[in-house]
C-alpha positions in Angstrom: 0.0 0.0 0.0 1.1 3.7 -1.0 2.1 5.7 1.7 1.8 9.5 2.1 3.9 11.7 4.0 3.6 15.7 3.6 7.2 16.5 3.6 7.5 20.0 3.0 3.8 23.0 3.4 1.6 20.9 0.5 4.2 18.8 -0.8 3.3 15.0 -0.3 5.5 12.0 -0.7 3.7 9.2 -2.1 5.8 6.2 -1.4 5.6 2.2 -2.7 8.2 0.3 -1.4 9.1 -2.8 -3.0 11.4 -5.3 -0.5 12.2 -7.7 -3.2 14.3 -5.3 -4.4 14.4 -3.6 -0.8 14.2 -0.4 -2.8 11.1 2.9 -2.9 9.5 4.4 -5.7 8.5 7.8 -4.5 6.2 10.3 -6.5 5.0 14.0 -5.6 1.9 15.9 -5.4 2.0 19.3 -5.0 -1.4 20.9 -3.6 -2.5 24.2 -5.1 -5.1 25.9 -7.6 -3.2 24.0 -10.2 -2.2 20.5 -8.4 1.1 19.4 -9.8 2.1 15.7 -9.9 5.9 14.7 -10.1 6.1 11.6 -11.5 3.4 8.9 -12.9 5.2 6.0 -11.8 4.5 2.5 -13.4 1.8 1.6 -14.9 1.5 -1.5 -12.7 1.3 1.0 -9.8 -1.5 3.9 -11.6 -4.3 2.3 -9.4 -2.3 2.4 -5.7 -0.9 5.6 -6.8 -4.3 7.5 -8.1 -5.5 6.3 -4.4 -2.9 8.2 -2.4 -3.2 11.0 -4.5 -7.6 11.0 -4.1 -6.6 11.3 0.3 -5.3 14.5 -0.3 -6.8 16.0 -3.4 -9.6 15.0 -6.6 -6.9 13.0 -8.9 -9.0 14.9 -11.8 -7.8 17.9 -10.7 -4.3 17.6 -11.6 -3.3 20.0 -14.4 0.2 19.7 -14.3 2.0 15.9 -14.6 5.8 16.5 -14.5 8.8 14.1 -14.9 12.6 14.4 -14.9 13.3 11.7 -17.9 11.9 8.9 -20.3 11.5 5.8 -18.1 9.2 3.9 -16.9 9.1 4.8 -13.4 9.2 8.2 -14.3 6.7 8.5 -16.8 5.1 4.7 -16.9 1.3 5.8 -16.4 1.8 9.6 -18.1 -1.3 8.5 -20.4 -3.8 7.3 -17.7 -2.5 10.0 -15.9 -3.7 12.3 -18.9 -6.9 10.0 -19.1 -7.9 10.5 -15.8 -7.0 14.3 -15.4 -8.8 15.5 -18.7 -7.1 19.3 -17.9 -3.7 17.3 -17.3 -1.4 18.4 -19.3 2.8 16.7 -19.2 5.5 18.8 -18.5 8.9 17.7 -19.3 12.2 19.1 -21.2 12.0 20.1 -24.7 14.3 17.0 -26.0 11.7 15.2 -24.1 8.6 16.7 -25.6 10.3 16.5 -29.4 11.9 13.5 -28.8 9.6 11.3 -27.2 6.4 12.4 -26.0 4.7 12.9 -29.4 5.0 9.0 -30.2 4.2 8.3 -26.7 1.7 10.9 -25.0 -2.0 11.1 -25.9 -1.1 15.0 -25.7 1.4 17.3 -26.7 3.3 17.9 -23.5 4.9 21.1 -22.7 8.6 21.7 -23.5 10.2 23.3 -21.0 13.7 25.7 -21.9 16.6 26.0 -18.8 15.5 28.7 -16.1 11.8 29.0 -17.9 8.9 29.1 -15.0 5.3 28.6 -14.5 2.8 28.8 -11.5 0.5 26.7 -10.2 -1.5 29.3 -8.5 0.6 30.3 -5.1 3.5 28.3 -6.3 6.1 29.2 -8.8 8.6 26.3 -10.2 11.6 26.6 -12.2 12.6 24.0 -14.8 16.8 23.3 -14.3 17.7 21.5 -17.2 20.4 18.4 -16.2 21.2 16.7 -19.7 22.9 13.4 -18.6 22.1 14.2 -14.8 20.7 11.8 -13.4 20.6 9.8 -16.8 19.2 10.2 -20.0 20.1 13.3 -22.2 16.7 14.9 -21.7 16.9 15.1 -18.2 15.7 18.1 -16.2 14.4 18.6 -12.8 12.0 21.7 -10.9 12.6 23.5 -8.4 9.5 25.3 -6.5 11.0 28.6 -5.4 8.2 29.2 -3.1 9.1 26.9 -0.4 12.5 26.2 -2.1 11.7 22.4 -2.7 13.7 20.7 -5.3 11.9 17.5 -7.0 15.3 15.6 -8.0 14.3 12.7 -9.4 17.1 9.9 -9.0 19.4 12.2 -7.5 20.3 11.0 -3.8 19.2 8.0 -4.8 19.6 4.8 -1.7 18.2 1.5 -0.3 15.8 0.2 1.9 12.2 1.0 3.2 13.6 4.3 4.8 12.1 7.5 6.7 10.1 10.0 4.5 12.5 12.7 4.9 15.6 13.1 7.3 17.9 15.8 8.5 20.8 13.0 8.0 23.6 12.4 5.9 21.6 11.2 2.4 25.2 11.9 0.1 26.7 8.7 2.4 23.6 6.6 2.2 24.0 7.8 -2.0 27.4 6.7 -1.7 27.0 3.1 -0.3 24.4 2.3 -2.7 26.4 3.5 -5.6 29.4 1.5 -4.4 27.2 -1.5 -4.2 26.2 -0.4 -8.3 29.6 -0.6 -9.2 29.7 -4.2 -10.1 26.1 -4.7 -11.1 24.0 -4.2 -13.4 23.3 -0.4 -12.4 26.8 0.4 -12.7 27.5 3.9 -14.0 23.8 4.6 -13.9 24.5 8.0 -13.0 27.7 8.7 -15.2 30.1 11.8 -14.6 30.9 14.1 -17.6 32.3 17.5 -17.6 29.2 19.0 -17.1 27.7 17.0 -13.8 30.1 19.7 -11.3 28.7 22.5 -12.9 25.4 21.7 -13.0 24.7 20.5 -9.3 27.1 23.9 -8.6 23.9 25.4 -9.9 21.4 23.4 -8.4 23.3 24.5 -5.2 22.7 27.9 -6.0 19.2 28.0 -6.2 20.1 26.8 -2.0 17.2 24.4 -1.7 15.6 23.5 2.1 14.1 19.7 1.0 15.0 17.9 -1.7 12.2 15.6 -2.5 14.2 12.1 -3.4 12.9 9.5 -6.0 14.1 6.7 -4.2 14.9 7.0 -0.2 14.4 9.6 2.0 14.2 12.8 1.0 16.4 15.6 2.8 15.6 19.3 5.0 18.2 21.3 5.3 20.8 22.6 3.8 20.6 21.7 0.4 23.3 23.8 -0.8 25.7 21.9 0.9 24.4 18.3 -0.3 24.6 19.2 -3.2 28.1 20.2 -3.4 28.9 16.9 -1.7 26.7 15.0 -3.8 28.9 16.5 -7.1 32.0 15.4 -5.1 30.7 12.2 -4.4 29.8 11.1 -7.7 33.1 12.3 -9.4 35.4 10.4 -6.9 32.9 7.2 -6.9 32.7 7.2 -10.6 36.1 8.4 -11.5 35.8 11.7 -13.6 38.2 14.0 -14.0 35.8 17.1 -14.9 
């Protein structure tokens, strides 16, 4: 069963946890005039997921239906999403809305530029865009100003059936997992190139207080600074010289 945490003022975690893998998928609704939903997850999962999202809001009400990249967990359900939300409408990078969602999505979705905004009534969120960061050259992730949350996808990402958000070291829980990655099947999932420094020097900048995690906890405090170590982390655990 889903379960839903508010983790930052009308930001809810809506977490499925999966211990054959011992691993959570975590989506994110944002309540306001416009309701924004940050990831579909799988399609496998639409029905659980819809009912988390109908204790906290009308699942027809959401307008906006965000994702970082092209994968399933990310975008699985994006059409029964759209289905079931008729004023729905994707929101996603431009390579992602040229690339992808017009052979996928049973609307056009919204390309979103680096540093372009839109509001969701009280709420304004900027799109960052993080080619290659976590994966997948149309990457990109949003960052609500108002309440200075940052929805980063599989950034952060760790094991186990963990606390909705923590205060705690999350770049060390990153950092065991990724170790683990090394030699499986995962490895280099998140890969270093000369741009992964400058862009989480960025996402510092915008100095986020939570960071609302894919998989795992997600993180108040001082997100500045886990970022920063996050880009240290990755380029000594994955060897880049950038």
């Amino acid at each position: 069963m889903a379960k839903v945490h508010e983790i930052a003022a009308d930001v809810y975690r809506i977490s499925i946890y999966v211990p054959e893998i011992d691993f959570q998928f975590n989506h994110f609704l944002v309540k306001d005039d416009e309701p924004l939903l940050f990831h579909t997850g799988h399609n496998q999962t639409f029905a659980e997921i819809t009912e988390a999202v109908r204790t906290v809001i009308d699942p027809a009400k959401i307008r906006w239906i965000a994702f970082s990249h092209f994968e399933s967990d990310e975008c699985g359900s994006l059409n029964r999403w759209l289905q079931a939300a008729p004023a729905a409408q994707a929101v996603c990078s431009q390579v992602g809305a040229i690339v992808n969602m017009p052979d996928y999505a049973i609307r056009p979705a919204r390309g979103m530029q680096d540093g372009e905004t839109f509001t969701t009534g009280k709420r304004r969120f900027r799109f960052c865009a993080t080619a290659h960061l976590p994966h997948g050259w149309d990457a990109g992730l949003l960052f609500e100003e108002t309440e200075r949350t940052l929805l980063c996808s599989d950034l952060f990402t760790h094991w186990g059936d963990v606390e909705p958000v923590t205060e705690s070291d999350i770049v060390g829980r990153f950092q065991s997992r990724a170790m683990h990655d090394q030699s499986g099947p995962l490895a280099n999932s998140v890969p270093y190139t000369p741009l992964t420094g400058p862009i989480l020097e960025k996402l510092a900048a915008l100095q986020p207080r939570t960071l609302a995690a894919m998989h795992g906890s997600s993180f108040s405090g001082d997100g500045q600074r886990a970022l920063l170590d996050l880009s240290r982390a990755l380029r000594e655990t994955f060897g880049g010289t950038a």
